[in-house]
DOKOLVO-865231 format. One record per residue (C-alpha): residue in one letter; residue number from 1; x negated, y negated, z negated. Coordinates in steps of 0.02 Angstrom, whole numbers. Each point is the difference from the previous one (the first is absolute). Layout:
BEGIN
@type = a | seq = NUM | east = X | north = Y | up = Z
...
***
This chain:
BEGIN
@type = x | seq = 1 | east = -2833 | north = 160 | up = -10854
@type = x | seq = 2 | east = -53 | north = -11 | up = 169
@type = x | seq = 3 | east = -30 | north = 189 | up = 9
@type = x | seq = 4 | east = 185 | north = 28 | up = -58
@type = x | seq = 5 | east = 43 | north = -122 | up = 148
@type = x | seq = 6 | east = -90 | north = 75 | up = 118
@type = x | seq = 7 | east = 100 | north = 202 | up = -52
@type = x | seq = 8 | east = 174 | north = -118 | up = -8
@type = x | seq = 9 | east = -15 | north = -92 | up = 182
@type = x | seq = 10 | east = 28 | north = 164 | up = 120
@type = x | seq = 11 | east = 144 | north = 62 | up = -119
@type = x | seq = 12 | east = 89 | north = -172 | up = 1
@type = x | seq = 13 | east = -30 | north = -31 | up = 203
@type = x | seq = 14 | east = 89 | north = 170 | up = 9
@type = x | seq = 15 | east = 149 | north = -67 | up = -111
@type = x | seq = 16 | east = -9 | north = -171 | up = 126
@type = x | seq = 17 | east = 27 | north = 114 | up = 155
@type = x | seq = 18 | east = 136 | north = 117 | up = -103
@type = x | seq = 19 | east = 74 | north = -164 | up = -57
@type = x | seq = 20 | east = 5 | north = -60 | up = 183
@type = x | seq = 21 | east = 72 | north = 177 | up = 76
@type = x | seq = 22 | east = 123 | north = -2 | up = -141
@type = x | seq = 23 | east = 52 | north = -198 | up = 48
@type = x | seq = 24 | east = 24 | north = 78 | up = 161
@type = x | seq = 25 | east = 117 | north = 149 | up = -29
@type = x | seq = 26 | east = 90 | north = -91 | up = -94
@type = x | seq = 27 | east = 57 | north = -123 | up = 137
@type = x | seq = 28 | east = 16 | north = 143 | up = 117
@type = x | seq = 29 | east = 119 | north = 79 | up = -131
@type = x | seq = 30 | east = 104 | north = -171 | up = -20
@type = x | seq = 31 | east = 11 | north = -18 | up = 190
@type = x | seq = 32 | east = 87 | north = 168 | up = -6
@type = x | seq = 33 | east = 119 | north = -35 | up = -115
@type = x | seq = 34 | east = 39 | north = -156 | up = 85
@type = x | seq = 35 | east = 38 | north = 121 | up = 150
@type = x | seq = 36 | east = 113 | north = 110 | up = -116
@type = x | seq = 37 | east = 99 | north = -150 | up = -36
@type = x | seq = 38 | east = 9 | north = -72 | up = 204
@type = x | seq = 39 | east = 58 | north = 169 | up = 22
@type = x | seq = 40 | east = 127 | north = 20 | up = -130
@type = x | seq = 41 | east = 89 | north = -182 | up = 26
@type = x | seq = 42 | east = 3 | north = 49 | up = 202
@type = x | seq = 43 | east = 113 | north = 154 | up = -50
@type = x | seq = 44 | east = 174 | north = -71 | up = 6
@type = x | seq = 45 | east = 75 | north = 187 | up = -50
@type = x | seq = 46 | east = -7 | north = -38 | up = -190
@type = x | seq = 47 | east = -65 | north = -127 | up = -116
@type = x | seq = 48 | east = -178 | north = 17 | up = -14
@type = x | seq = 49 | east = -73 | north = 79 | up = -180
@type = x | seq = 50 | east = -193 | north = -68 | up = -30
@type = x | seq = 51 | east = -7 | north = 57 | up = -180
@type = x | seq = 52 | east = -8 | north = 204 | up = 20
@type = x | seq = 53 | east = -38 | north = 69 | up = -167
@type = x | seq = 54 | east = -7 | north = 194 | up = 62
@type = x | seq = 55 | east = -155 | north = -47 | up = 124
@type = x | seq = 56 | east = -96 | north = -81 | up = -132
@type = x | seq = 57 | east = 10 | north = 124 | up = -141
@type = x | seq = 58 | east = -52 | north = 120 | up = 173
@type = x | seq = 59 | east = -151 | north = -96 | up = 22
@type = x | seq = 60 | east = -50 | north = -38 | up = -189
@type = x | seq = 61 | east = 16 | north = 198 | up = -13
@type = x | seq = 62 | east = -106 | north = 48 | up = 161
@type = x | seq = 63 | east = -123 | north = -131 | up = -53
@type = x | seq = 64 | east = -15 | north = 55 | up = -182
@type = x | seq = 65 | east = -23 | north = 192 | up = 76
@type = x | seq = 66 | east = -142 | north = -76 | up = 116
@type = x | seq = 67 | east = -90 | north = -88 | up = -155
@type = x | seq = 68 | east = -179 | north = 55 | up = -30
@type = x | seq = 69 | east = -29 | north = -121 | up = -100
@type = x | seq = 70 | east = -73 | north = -99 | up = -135
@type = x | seq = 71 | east = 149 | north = -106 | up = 13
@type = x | seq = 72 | east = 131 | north = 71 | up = -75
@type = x | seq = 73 | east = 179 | north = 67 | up = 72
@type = x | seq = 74 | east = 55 | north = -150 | up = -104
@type = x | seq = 75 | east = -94 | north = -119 | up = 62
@type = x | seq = 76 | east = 16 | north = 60 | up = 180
@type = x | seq = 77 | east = 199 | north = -4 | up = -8
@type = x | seq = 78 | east = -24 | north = -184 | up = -87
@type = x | seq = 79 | east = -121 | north = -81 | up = 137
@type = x | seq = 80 | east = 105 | north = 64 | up = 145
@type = x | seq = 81 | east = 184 | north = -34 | up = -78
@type = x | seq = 82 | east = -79 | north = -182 | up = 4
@type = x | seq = 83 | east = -52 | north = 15 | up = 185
@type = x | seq = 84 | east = 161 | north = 77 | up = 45
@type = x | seq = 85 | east = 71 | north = -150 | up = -91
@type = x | seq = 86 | east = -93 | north = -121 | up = 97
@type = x | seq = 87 | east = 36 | north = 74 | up = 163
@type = x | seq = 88 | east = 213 | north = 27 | up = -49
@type = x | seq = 89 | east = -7 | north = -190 | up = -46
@type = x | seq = 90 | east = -77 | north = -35 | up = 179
@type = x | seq = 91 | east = 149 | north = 100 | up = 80
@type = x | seq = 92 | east = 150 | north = -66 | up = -130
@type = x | seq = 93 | east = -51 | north = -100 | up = -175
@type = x | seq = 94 | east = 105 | north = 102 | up = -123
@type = x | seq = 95 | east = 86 | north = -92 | up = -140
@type = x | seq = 96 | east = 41 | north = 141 | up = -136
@type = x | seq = 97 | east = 92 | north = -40 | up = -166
@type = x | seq = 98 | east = -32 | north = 66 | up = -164
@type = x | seq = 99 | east = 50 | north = 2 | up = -179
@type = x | seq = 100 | east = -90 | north = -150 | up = -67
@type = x | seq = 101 | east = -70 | north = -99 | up = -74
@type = x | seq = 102 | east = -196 | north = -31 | up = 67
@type = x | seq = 103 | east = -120 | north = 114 | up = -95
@type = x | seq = 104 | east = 98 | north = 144 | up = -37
@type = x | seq = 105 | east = -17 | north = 188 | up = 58
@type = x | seq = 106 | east = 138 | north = -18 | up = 128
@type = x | seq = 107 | east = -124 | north = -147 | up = 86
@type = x | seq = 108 | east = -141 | north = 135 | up = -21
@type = x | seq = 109 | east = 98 | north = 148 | up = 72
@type = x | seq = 110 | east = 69 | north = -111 | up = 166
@type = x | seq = 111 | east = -176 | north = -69 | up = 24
@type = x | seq = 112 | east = -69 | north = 179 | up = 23
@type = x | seq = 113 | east = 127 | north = 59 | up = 97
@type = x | seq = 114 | east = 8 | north = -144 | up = 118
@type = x | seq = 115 | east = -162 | north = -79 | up = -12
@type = x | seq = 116 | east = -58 | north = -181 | up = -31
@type = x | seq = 117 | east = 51 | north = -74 | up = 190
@type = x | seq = 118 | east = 174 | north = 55 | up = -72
@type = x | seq = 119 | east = 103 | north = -145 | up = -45
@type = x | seq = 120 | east = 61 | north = 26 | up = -171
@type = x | seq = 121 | east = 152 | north = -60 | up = -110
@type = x | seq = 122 | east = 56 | north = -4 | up = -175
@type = x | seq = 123 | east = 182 | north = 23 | up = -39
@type = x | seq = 124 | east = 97 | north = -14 | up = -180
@type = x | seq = 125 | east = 68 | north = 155 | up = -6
@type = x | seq = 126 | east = 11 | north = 189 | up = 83
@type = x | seq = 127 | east = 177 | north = -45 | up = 75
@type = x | seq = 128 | east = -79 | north = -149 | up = 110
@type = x | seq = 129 | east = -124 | north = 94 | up = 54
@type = x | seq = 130 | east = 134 | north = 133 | up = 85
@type = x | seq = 131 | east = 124 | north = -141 | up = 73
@type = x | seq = 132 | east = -168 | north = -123 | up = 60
@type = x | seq = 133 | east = -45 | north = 196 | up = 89
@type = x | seq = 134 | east = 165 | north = 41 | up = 66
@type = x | seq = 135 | east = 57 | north = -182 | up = 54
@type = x | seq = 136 | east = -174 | north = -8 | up = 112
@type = x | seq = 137 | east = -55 | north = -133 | up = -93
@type = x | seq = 138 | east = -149 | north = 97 | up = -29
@type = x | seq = 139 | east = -94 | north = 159 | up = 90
@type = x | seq = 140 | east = -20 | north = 98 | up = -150
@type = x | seq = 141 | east = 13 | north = 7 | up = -175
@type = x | seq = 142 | east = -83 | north = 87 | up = -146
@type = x | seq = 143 | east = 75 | north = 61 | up = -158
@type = x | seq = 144 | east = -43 | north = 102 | up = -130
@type = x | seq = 145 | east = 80 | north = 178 | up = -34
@type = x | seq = 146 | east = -73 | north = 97 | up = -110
@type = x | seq = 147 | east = -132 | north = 1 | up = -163
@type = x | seq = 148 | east = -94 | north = 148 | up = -41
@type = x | seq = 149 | east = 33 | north = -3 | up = -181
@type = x | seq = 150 | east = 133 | north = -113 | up = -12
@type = x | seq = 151 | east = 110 | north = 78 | up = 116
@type = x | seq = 152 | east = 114 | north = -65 | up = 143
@type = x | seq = 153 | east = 41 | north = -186 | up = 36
@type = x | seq = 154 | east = 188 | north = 40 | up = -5
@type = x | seq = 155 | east = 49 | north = -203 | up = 88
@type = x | seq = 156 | east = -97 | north = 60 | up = 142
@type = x | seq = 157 | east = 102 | north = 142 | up = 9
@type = x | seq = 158 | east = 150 | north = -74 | up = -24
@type = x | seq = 159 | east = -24 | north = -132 | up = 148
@type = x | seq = 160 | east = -10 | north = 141 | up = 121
@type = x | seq = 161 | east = 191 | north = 37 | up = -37
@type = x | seq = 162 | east = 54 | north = -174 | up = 86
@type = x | seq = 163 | east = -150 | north = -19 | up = 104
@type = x | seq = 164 | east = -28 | north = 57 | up = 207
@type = x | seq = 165 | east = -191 | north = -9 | up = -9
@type = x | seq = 166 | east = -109 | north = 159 | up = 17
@type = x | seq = 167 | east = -154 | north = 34 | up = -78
@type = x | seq = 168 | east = -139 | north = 5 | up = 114
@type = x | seq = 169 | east = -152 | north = 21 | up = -113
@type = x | seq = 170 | east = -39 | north = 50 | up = -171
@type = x | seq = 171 | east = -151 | north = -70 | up = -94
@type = x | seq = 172 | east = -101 | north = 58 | up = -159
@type = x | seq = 173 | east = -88 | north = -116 | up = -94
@type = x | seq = 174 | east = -115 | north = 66 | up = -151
@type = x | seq = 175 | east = 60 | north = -125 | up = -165
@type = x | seq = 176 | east = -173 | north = -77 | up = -75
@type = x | seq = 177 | east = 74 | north = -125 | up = -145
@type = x | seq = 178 | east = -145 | north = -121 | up = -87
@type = x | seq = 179 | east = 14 | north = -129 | up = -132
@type = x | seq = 180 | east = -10 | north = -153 | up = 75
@type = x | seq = 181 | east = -23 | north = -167 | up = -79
@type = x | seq = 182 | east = -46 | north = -190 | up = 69
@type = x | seq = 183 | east = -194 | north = -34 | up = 32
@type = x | seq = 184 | east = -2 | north = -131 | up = -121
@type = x | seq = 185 | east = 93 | north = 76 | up = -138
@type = x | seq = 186 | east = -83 | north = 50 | up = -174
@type = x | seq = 187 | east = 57 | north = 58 | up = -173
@type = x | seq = 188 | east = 128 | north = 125 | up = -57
@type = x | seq = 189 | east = 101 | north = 70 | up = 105
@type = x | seq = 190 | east = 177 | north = -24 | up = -86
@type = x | seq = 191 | east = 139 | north = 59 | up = 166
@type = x | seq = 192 | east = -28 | north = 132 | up = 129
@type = x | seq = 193 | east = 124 | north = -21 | up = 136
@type = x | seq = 194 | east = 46 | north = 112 | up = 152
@type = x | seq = 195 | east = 156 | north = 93 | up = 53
@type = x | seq = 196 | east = 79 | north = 109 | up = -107
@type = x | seq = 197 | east = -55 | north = 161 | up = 118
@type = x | seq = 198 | east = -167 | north = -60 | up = -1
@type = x | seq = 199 | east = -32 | north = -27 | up = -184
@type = x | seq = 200 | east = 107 | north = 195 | up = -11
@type = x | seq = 201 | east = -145 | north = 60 | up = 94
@type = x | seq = 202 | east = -131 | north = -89 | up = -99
@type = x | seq = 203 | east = 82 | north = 42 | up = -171
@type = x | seq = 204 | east = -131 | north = 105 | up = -86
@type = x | seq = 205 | east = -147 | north = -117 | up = 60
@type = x | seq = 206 | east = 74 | north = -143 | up = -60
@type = x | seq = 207 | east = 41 | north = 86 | up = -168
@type = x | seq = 208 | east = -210 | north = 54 | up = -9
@type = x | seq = 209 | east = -75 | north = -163 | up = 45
@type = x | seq = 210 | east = 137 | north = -134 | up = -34
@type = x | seq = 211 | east = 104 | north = 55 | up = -143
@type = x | seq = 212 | east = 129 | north = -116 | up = -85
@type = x | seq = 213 | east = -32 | north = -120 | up = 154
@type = x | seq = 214 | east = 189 | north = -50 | up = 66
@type = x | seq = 215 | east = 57 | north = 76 | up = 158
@type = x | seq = 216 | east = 102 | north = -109 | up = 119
@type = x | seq = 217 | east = 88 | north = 80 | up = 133
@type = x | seq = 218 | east = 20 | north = -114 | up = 170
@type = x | seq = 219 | east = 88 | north = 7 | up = 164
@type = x | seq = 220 | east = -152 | north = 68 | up = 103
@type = x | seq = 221 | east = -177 | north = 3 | up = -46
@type = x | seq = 222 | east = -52 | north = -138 | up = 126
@type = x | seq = 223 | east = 120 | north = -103 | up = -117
@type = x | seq = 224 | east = -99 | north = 39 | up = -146
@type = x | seq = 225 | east = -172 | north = -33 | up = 107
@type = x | seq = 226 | east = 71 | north = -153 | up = 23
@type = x | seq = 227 | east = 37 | north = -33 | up = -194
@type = x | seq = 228 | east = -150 | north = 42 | up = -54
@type = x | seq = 229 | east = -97 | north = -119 | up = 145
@type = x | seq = 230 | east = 99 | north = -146 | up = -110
@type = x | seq = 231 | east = -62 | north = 80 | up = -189
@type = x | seq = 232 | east = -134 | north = 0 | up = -115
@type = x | seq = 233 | east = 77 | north = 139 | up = -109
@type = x | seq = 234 | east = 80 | north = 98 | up = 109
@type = x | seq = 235 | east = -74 | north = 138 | up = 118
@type = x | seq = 236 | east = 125 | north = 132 | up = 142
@type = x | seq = 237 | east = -15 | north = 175 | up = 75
@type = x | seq = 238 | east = -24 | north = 1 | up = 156
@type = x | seq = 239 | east = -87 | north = 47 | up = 155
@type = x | seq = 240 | east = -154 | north = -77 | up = 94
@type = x | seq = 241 | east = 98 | north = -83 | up = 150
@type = x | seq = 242 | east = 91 | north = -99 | up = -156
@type = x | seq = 243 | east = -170 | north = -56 | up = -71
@type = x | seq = 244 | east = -72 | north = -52 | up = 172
@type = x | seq = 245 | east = 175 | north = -85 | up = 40
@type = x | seq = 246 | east = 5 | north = -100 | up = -187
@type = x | seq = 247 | east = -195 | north = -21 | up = -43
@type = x | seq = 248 | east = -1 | north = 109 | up = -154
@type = x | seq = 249 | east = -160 | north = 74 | up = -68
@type = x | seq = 250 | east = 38 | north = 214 | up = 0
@type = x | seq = 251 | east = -38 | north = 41 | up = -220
@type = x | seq = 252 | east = 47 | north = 181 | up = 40
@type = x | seq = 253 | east = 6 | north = 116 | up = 158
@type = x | seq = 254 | east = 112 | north = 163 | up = 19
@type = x | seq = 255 | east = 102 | north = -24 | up = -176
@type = x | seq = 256 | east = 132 | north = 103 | up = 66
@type = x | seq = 257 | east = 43 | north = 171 | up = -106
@type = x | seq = 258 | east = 7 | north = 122 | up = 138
@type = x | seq = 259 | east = -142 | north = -19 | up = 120
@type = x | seq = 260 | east = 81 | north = 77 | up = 144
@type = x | seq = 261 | east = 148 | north = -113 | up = -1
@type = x | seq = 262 | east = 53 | north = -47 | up = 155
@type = x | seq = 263 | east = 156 | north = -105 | up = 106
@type = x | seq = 264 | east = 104 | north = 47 | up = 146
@type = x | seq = 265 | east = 47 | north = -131 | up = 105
@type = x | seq = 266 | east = 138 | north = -3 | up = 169
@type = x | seq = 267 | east = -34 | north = -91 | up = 151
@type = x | seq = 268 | east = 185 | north = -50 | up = 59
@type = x | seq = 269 | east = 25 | north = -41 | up = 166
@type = x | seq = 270 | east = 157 | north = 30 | up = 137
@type = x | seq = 271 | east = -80 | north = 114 | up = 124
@type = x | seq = 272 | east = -3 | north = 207 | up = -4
@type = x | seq = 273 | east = -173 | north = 63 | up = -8
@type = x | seq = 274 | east = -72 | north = 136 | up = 99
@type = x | seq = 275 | east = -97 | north = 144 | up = -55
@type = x | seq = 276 | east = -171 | north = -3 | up = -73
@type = x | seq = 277 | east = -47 | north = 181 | up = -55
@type = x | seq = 278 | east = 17 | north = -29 | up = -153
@type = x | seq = 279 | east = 144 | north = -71 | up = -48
@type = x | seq = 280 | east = 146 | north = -39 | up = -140
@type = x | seq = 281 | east = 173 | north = -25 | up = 14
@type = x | seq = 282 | east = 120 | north = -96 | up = -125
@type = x | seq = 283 | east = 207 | north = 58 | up = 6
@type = x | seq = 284 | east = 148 | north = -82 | up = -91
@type = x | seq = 285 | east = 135 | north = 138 | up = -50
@type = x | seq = 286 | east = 163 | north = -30 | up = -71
@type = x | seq = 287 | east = 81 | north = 126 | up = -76
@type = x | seq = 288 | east = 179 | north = 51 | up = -64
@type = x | seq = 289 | east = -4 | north = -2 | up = -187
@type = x | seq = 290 | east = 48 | north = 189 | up = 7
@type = x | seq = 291 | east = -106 | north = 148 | up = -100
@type = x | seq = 292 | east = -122 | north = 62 | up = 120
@type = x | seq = 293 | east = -36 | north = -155 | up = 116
@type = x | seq = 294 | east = -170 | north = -3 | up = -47
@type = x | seq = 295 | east = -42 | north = 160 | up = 43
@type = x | seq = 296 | east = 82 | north = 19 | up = 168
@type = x | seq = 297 | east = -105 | north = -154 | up = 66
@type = x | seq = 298 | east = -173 | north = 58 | up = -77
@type = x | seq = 299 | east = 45 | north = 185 | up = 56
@type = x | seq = 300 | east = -46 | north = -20 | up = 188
@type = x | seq = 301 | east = -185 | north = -70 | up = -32
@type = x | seq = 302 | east = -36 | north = 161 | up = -99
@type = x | seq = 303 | east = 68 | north = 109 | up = 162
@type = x | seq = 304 | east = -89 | north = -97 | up = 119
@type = x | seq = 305 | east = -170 | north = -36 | up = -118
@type = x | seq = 306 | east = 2 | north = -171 | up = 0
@type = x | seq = 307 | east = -93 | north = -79 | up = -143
@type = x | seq = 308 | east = 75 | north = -124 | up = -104
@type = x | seq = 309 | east = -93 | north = -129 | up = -94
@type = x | seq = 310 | east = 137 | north = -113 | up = -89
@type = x | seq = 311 | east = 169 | north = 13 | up = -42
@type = x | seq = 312 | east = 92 | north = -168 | up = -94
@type = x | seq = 313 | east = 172 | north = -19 | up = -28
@type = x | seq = 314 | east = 81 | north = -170 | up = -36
@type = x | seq = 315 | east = 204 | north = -62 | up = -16
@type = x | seq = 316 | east = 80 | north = -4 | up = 162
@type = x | seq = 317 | east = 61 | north = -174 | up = -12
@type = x | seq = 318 | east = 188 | north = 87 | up = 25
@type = x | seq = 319 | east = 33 | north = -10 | up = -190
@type = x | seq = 320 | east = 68 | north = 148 | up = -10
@type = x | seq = 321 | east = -159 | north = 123 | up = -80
@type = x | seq = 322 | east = -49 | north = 65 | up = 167
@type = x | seq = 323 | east = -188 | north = -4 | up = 30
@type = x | seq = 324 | east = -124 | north = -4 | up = 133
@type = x | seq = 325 | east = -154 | north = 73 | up = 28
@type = x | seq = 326 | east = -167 | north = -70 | up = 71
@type = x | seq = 327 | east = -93 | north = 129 | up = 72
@type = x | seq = 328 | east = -179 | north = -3 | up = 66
@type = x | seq = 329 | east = -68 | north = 170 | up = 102
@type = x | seq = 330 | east = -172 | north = 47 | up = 85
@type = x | seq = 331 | east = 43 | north = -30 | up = 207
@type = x | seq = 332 | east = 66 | north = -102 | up = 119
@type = x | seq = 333 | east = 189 | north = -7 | up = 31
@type = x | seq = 334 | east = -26 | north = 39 | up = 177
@type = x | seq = 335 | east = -86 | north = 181 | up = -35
@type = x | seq = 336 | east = 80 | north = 150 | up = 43
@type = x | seq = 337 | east = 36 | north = 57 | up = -204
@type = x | seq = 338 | east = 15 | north = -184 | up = -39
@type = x | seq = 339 | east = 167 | north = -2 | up = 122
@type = x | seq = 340 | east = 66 | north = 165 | up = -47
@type = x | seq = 341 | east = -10 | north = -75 | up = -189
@type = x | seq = 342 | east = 91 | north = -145 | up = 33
@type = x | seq = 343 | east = 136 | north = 93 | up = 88
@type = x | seq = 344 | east = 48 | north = 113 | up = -118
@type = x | seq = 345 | east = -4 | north = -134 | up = -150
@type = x | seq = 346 | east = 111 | north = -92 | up = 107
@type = x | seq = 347 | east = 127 | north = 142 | up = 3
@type = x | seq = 348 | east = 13 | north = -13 | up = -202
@type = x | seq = 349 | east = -24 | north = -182 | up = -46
@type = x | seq = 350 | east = 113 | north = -156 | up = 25
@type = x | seq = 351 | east = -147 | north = -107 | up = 74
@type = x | seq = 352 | east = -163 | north = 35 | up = 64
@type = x | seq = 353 | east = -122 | north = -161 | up = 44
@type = x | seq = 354 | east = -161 | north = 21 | up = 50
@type = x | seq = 355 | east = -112 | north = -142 | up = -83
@type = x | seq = 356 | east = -154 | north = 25 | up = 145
@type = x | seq = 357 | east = -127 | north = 112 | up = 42
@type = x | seq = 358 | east = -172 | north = -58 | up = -20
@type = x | seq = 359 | east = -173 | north = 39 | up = -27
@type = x | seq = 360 | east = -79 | north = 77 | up = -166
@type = x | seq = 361 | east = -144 | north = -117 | up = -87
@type = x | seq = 362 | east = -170 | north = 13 | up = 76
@type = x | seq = 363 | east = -90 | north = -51 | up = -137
***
């Protein structure tokens, strides 16, 4: 043992001394944020912004490029969102909504966008989080969008029709689901409980390993955590942040059917973003119900080779069958082609709202 001790000691002084450079850095790093912020509240010219999404997907990506490794370009982007959380809190502690309850995705998604020196905050419904955004009440707010094989959420699309806020951020989030159930519980298992989109994405699992056993669909999965924390028969899908949040034991890991499934969240916040280098933007265009609407908006990002990557349509809330069309393209809005887009679908539609420009996920 002593000769194992003896090969350890230089290799753990040298992670003492990294340890203590790191400390160091660190500081340094956190008095210069605190400088970024003296500087920003002494400019009376505009309202200072602390949170700028565009320079930290810039620095995730240079530092990711730089990465030699072993860590991986995951783990680097993790560690330093959380020190570029801790220093942001230093300059301005954040309080960013999201589509509650505790435990859920949404939770997941805003804590790695914004870190753990974030303040969080659970709201009912998709709607609150939009007025708590655009009444001030809170810096940001996180929603989800979009489902990889469930498709769009259609009320967060909706809320963008009565809504000011921009999007300032979009996240990904890959969608592990496990069978949960309480640490002391034991027997049959005679109710699985989770939401309805979860158990949908679970479907062919459940029907190889739990056949005949009940399905109960709830308002969120946290909710059926929560459940199941209270039952000796009952176990829920969900993911590891619910487990950790309820103290449930995990029966199953990764029951969901498609492997690769994955969730798209929005940051929503009221300020315009600048460009990244890589960037998305997210129009609103309402159309005449005439034939050939459709066409004449999508036409210009053909002649100008702008890449789309969704088109939705939804009800204008009008009543009277005309649509309108949410439209996501590779750029930002203040590019050259971006402009000349915009411009010409402006010249053929009734209304043309841009949503935000913002950068693409990092990873």
């Amino acid at each position: 043992m002593s000769g194992d001790d003896d090969k350890l000691k230089p290799v753990r002084e040298r992670i003492d001394a990294i340890d203590r450079e790191l400390l160091r850095l660190f500081n340094e790093r956190a008095e210069c944020a605190l400088k970024v912020g003296e500087i920003k509240q002494g400019d009376q010219s505009e309202d200072p912004v602390y949170y700028r999404p565009e320079r930290e997907a810039q620095i995730l990506t240079r530092l990711m490029n730089e990465n030699d490794g072993p860590l991986s370009d995951t783990d680097v982007a993790g560690l330093f969102r959380e020190i570029i959380s801790c220093c942001l809190n230093l300059e301005l502690p954040l309080t960013v909504a999201y589509f509650g309850p505790e435990g859920t995705y949404t939770e997941a998604a805003t804590v790695k966008q914004f870190g753990h020196f974030a303040g969080t905050r659970p709201l009912a419904s998709i709607d609150e989080v939009f007025r708590e955004v655009e009444s001030g009440s809170a810096h940001y707010g996180v929603v989800p969008v979009e489902n990889s094989t469930e498709g769009m959420v259609n009320h967060t699309l909706d809320c963008f029709l009565e809504s000011s806020v921009k999007i300032c951020a979009e996240v990904e989030l890959p969608i592990h689901h496990a069978l949960l159930r309480a640490e002391d519980a034991d027997g049959d298992i005679t109710q699985i409980l989770s939401h309805a989109q979860s158990l949908a994405q679970c479907r062919s699992w459940l029907d190889r390993n739990y056949p005949g056993v009940e399905r109960v669909a709830v308002a969120s999965n946290a909710e059926a955590a929560r459940q199941a924390a209270e039952s000796t028969d009952a176990a829920a899908i969900a993911g590891e942040m619910a487990a950790e949040r309820y103290g449930l034991r995990i029966l199953s890991a990764h029951i969901e059917d498609q492997p690769d499934n994955k969730t798209r969240f929005l940051v929503l916040g009221r300020q315009d973003v600048g460009p990244s280098g890589r960037d998305k933007t997210s129009i609103l265009v309402s159309v005449r119900n005439e034939p050939g609407a459709l066409l004449r908006v999508l036409e210009p990002f053909d002649r100008f080779g702008i890449s789309l990557t969704r088109i939705e349509t939804r009800p204008a809330r009008s009543g009277d069958w005309s649509y309108v069309f949410f439209i996501d393209f590779d750029g930002h809005e203040r590019d050259d082609n971006a402009r000349q887009v915009l411009e010409a679908i402006r010249s053929v539609a009734f209304e043309v709202r841009s949503l935000g420009s913002y950068p693409q996920t990092v990873v």
